[in-house]
TORRO-996980 format. One line per field, with one value per residue (C-alpha): chain; x, y, z. Coordinates in Angstrom, 2 decimals, always signed. Layout:
! TORRO-996980
ch (A ...)
px (X ...)
py (Y ...)
pz (Z ...)
! end
This chain:
! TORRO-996980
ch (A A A A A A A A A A A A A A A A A A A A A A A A A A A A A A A A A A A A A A A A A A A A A A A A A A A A A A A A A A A A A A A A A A A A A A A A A A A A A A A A A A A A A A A A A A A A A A A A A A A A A A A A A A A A A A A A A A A A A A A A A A A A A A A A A A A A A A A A A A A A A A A A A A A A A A A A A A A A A A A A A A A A A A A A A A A A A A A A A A A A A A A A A A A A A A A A A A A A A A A A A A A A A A A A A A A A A A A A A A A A A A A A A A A A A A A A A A A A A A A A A A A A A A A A A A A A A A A A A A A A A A A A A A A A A A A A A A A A A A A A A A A A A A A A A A A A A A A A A A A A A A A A A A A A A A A A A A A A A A A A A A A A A A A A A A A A A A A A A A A A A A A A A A A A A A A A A A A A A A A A A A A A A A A A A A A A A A A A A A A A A A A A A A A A A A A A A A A A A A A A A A A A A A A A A A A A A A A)
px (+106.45 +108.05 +105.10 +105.02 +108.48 +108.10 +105.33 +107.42 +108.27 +111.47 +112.80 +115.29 +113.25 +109.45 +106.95 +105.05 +102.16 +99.47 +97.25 +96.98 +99.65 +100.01 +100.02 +102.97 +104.97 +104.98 +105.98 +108.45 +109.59 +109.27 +111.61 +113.85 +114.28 +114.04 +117.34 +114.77 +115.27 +112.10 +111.71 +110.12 +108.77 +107.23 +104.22 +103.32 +102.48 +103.15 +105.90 +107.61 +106.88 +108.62 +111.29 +111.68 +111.31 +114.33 +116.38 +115.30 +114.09 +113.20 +110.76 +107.46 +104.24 +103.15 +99.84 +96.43 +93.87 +92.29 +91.55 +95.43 +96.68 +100.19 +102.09 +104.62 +103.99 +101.39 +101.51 +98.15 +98.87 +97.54 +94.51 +94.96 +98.88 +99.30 +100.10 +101.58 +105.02 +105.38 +108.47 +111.28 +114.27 +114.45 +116.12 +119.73 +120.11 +123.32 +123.47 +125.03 +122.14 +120.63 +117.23 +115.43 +115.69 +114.02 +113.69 +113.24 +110.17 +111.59 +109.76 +113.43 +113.50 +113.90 +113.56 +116.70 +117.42 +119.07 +120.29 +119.39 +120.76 +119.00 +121.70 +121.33 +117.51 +117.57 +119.95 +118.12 +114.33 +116.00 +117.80 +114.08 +112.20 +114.71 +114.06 +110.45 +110.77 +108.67 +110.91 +109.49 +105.56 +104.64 +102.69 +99.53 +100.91 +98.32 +99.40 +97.40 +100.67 +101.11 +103.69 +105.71 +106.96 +110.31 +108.64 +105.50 +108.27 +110.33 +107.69 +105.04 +106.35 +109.83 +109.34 +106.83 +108.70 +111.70 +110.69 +107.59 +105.02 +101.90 +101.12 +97.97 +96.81 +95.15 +95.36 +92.78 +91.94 +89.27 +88.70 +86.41 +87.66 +91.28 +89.55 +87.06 +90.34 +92.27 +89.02 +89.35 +93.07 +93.10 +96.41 +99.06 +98.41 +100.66 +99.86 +102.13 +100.60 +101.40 +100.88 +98.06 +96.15 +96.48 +94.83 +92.51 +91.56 +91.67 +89.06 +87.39 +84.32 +85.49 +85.77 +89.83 +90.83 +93.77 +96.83 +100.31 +102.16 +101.52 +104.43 +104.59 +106.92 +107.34 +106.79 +107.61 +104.69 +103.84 +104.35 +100.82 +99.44 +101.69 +99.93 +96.81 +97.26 +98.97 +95.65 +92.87 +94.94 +96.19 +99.65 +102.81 +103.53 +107.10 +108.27 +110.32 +113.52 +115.07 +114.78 +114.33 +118.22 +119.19 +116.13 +115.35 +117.69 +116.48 +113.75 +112.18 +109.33 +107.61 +105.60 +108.21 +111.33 +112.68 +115.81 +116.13 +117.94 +120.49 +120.06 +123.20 +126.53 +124.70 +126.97 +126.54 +129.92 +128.86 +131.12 +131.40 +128.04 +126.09 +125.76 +126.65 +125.51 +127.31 +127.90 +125.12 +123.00 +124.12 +125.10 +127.34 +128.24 +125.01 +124.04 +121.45 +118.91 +117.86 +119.36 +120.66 +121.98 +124.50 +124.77 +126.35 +125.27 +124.48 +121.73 +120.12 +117.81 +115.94 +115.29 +113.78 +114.63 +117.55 +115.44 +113.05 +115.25 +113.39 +115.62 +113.41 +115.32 +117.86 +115.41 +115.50 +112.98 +111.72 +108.70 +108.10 +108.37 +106.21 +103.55 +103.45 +101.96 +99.70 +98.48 +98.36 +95.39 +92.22 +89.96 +92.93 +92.04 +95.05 +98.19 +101.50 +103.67 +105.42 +107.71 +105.10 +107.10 +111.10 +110.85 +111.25 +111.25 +108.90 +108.98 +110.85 +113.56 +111.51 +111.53 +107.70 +105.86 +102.96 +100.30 +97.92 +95.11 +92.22 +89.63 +85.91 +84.72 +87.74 +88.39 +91.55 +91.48 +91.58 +94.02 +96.43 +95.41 +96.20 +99.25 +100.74 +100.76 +102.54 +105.24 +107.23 +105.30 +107.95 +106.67 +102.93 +101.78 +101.22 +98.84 +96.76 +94.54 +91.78 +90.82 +88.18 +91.78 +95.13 +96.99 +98.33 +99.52 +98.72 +102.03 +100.33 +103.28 +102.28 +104.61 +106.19 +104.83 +101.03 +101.27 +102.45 +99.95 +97.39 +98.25 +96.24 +93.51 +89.77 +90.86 +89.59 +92.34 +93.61 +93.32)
py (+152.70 +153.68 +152.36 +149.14 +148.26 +149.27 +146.69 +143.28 +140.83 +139.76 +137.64 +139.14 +137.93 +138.26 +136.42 +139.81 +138.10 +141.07 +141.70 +145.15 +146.50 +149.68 +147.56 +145.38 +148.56 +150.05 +146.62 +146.12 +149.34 +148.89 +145.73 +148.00 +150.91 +148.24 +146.19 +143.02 +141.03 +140.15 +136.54 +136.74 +133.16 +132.25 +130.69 +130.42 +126.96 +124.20 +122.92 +126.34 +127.62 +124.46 +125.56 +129.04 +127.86 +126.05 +128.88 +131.20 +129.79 +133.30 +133.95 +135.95 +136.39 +139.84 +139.72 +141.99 +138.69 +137.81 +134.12 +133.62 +130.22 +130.11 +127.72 +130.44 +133.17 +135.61 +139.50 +141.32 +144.48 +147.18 +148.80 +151.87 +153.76 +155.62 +158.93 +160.38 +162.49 +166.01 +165.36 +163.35 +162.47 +160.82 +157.49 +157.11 +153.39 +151.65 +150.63 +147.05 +146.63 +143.17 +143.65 +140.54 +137.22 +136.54 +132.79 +130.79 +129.23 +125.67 +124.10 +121.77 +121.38 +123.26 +127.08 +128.77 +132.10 +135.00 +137.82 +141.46 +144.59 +148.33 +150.20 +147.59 +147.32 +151.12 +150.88 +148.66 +150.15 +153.75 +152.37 +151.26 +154.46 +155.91 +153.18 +153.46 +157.06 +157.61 +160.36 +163.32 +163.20 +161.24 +158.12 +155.75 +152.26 +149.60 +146.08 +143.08 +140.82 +140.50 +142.66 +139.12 +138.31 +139.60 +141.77 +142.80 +143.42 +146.20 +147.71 +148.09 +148.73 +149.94 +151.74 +153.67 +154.24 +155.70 +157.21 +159.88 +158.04 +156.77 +153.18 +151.66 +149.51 +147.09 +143.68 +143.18 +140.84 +140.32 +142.59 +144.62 +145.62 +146.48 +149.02 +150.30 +151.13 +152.52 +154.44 +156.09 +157.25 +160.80 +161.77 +160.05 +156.22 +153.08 +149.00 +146.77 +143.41 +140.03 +138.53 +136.45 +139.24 +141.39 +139.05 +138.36 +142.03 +142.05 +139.06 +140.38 +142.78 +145.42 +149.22 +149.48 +153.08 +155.00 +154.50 +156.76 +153.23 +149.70 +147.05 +143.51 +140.87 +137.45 +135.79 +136.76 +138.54 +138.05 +140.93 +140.81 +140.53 +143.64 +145.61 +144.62 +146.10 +149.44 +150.25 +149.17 +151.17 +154.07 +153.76 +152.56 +148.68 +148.07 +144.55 +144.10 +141.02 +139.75 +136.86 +136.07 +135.97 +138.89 +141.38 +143.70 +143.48 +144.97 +146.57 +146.18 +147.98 +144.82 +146.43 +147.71 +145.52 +142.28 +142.58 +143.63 +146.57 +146.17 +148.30 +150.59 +149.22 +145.33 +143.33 +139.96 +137.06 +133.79 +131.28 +127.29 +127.29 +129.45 +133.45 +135.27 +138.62 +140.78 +144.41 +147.05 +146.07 +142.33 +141.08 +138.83 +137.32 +135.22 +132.98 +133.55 +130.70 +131.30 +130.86 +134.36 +135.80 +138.65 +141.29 +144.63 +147.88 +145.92 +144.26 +140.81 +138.37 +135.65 +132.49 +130.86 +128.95 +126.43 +124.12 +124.64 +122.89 +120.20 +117.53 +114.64 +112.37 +114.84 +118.01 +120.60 +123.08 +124.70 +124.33 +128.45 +128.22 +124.98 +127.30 +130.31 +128.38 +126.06 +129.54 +130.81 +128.67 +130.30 +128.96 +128.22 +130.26 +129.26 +126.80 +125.21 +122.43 +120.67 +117.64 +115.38 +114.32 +114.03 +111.46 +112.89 +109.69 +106.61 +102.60 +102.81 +105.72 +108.20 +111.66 +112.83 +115.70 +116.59 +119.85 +121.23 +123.84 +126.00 +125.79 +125.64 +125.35 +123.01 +118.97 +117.86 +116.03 +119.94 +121.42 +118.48 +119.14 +122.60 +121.86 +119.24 +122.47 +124.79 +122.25 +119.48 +116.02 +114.63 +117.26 +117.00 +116.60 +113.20 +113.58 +116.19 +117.42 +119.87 +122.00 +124.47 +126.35 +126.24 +126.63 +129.54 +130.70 +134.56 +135.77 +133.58 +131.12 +127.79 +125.45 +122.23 +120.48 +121.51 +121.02 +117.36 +116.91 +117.57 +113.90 +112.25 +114.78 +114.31 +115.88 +115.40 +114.01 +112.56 +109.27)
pz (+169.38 +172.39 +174.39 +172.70 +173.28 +176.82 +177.59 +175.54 +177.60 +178.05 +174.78 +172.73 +169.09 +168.15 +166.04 +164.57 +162.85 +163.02 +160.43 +160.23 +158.47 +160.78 +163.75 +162.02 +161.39 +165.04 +166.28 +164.07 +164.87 +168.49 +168.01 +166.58 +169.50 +172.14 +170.57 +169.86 +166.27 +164.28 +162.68 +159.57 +158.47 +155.09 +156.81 +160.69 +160.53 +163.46 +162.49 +161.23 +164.65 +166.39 +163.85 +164.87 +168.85 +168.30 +166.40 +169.16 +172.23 +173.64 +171.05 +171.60 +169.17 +168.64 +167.57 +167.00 +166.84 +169.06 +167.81 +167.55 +168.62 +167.88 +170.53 +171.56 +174.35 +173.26 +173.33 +172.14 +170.49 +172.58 +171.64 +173.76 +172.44 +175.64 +176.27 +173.01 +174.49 +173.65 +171.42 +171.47 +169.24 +166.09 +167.04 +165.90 +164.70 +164.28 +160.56 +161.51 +164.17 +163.55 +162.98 +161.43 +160.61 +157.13 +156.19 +152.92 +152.19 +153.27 +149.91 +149.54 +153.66 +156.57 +156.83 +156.20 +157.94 +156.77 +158.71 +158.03 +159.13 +159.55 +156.88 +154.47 +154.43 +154.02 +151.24 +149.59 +149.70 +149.27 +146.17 +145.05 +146.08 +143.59 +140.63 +141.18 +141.04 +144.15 +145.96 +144.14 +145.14 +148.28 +147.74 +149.51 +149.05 +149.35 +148.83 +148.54 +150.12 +153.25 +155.51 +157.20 +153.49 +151.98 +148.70 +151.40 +154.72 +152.08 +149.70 +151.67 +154.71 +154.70 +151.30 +152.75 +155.57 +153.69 +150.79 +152.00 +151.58 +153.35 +154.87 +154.03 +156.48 +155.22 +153.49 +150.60 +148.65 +146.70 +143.19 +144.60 +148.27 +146.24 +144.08 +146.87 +148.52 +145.83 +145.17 +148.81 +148.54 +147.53 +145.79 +144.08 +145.09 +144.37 +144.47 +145.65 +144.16 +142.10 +139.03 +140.43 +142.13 +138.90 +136.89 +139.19 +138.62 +135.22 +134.89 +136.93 +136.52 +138.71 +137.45 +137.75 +139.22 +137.98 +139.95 +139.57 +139.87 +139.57 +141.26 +140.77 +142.16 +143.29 +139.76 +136.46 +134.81 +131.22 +128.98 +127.72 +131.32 +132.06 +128.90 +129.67 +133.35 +132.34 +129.79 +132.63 +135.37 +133.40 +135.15 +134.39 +135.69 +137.74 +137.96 +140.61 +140.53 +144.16 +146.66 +150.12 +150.62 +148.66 +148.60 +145.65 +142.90 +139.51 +137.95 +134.09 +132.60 +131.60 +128.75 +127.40 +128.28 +128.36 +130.22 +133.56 +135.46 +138.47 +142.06 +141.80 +142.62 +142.68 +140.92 +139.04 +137.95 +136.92 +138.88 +138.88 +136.80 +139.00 +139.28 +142.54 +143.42 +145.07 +146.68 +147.55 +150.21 +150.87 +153.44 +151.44 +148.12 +147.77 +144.77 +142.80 +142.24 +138.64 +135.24 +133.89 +130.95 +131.94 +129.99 +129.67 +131.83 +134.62 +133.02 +132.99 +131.07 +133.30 +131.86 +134.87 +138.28 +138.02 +140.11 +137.07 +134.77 +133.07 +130.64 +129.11 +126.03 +125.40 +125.59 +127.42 +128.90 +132.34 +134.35 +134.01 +130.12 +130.42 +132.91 +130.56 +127.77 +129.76 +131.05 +127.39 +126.28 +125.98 +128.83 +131.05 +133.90 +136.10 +136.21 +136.88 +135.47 +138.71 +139.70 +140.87 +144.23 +144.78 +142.33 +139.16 +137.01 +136.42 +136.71 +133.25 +134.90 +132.24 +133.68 +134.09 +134.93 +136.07 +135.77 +137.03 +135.46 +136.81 +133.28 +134.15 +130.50 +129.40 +129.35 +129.91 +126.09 +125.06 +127.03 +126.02 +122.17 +122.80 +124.75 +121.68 +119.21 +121.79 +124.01 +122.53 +123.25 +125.81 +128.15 +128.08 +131.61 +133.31 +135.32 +133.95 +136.83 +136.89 +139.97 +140.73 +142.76 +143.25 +146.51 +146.37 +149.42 +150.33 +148.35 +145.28 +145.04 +145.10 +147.54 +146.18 +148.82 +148.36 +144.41 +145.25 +147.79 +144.90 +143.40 +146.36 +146.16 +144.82 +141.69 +138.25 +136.50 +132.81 +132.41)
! end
């Protein structure tokens, strides 16, 4: 770390985009000793990186490929560490030290950023460690998300970091290289993954090894889904709750539970319609962008994203509700319901929506059949369209933007 940070250049904020996980943790870490703040983007496309030129014009990319063509000045991660010293002491880190920049995924606009400090990252993944019940028996944390996003930059990187554990440094993805890996772990092993990579594994034909500890964020996972993964794994399932603005919030045993469990001392007020969380790690009183029911205990129901909300003739619904049983159908192998543009209403002012659905051995004629006995008719899907994928980015979410660029696409489509 200490010879990293000695051979940055100048600029006061860096663009970490390595690969290898390892490699992102001793540069963030060198960021860290050497005073430096680390921008962490949902994507590291052209435009985001104009975006982040202009929030911090002294910006540098810290990077480990070598095929890397980000327009910003270019470090390579070192292949050669130096001379290891003898010893030297631990670092003592101001707890209001500035140390990233995390950003929203800009699906409504720009990139937002939010500020994060070293004592309330701690707090936060040390509150987890706890929840997750990972302090007694050190852990091998392989996640299949990458270390730059929010859930990937604290579980499987600062949770290992805090908590006893061990790093894994790489980045699977397909079925097979995930349980190859877990496979090679001796010891109690954890994975940090999503609801679309863990039913990716479950479809597919892969033996599944016992893990101590399955985690899953990002989007709520069905309770069947989360069943279905605790029998193949022979480990419990975590479902982690939070944002890119607040971080990790709650816990739920999905198999088990409906309702979900605050971080200690978190606390949640509904005010003017909308519910704020505050205390614990954040930074500040932040509102939350989902519907909640608050209950007693510190604990929570979700009912999906307000941005979700759907109302057609008087009804009322949500595009997650309208997702889950889309993905429900027998043959549907993936899907969404989305707003098919900012537009949300036809030539007649008649709100619409639109869907989309991964199902090889289905017509669209059958998934709407099968849609009309599970969804009120004012919200069956127009368009309909069929894909062989979705875009899902490498978190799995799937941006506004690309679902709406689907409508131009050479799709397969209902008439």
């Amino acid at each position: 770390m200490r010879h990293l940070a000695g051979r940055f250049p100048p600029g006061r904020h860096v663009l970490n985009v390595c690969a290898d996980r390892y490699h992102f943790m001793v540069g963030f870490a060198a960021a860290v000793l050497s005073g430096r703040v680390s921008l962490l983007p949902p994507t590291h496309t052209p435009e985001v990186v104009r975006h982040l030129a202009t929030f911090a014009p002294d910006v540098f990319c810290l990077t480990d490929q070598a095929g890397c063509d980000i327009d910003l000045p270019r470090m390579r991660y070192p292949e050669c560490a130096g001379d290891a010293p003898e010893g030297w002491p631990v670092p003592q880190i101001e707890p209001e030290a500035t140390v990233a920049f995390v950003f929203t995924s800009g699906s409504t606009g720009e990139p937002v950023p939010y500020r994060k400090t070293w004592g309330r990252l701690v707090r936060c993944v040390r509150d987890g460690a706890a929840r997750l019940a990972l302090g007694g028996r050190a852990h091998a944390l392989l996640a299949t998300v990458p270390p730059q996003h929010m859930y990937g930059f604290e579980s499987s990187v600062l949770l290992p970091m805090h908590s006893g554990g061990a790093l894994c440094a790489e980045h699977p993805f397909y079925p097979a290289d995930i349980c190859a890996l877990l496979e090679s772990i001796p010891g109690p092993r954890a994975l940090v993954s999503t609801p679309i990579h863990l039913r990716a594994l479950l479809e597919s034909q892969a033996q599944l090894p016992p893990v101590d500890l399955l985690v899953s964020a990002t989007a709520p996972l069905a309770q069947a889904l989360a069943l279905e993964a605790e029998r193949r794994f022979h480990g419990p399932l975590m479902e982690i709750y939070g944002s890119t603005e607040t971080g990790q919030l709650a816990t739920r045993r999905t198999s088990r539970e409906l309702e979900w469990r605050l971080w200690p001392e978190i606390r949640l007020a509904c005010e003017d319609g909308r519910v704020i969380a505050r205390g614990g790690h954040l930074e500040q009183p932040t509102p939350l962008c989902d519907e909640l029911e608050l209950l007693e205990g510190g604990r929570f129901r979700l009912h999906g994203r307000l941005a979700d909300l759907v109302n057609i003739a008087g009804k009322r619904s949500s595009l997650a509700y309208l997702t889950h049983e889309l993905t429900s159908i027998e043959g549907v192998l993936d899907g969404a319901f989305f707003f098919p543009g900012d537009l949300r209403a036809d030539e007649l002012g008649i709100t619409r929506v639109a869907a989309a659905a991964v199902a090889p051995s289905l017509d669209a004629a059958h998934i709407l059949q099968a849609l009309r006995q599970r969804i009120d008719p004012v919200f069956l899907p127009r368009p309909l369209l069929l894909l062989e994928r979705l875009p899902r980015n490498s978190t799995g979410k799937l941006p506004q933007q690309a679902l709406c660029a689907l409508l131009a696409g050479p799709v397969r489509r209902q008439a």
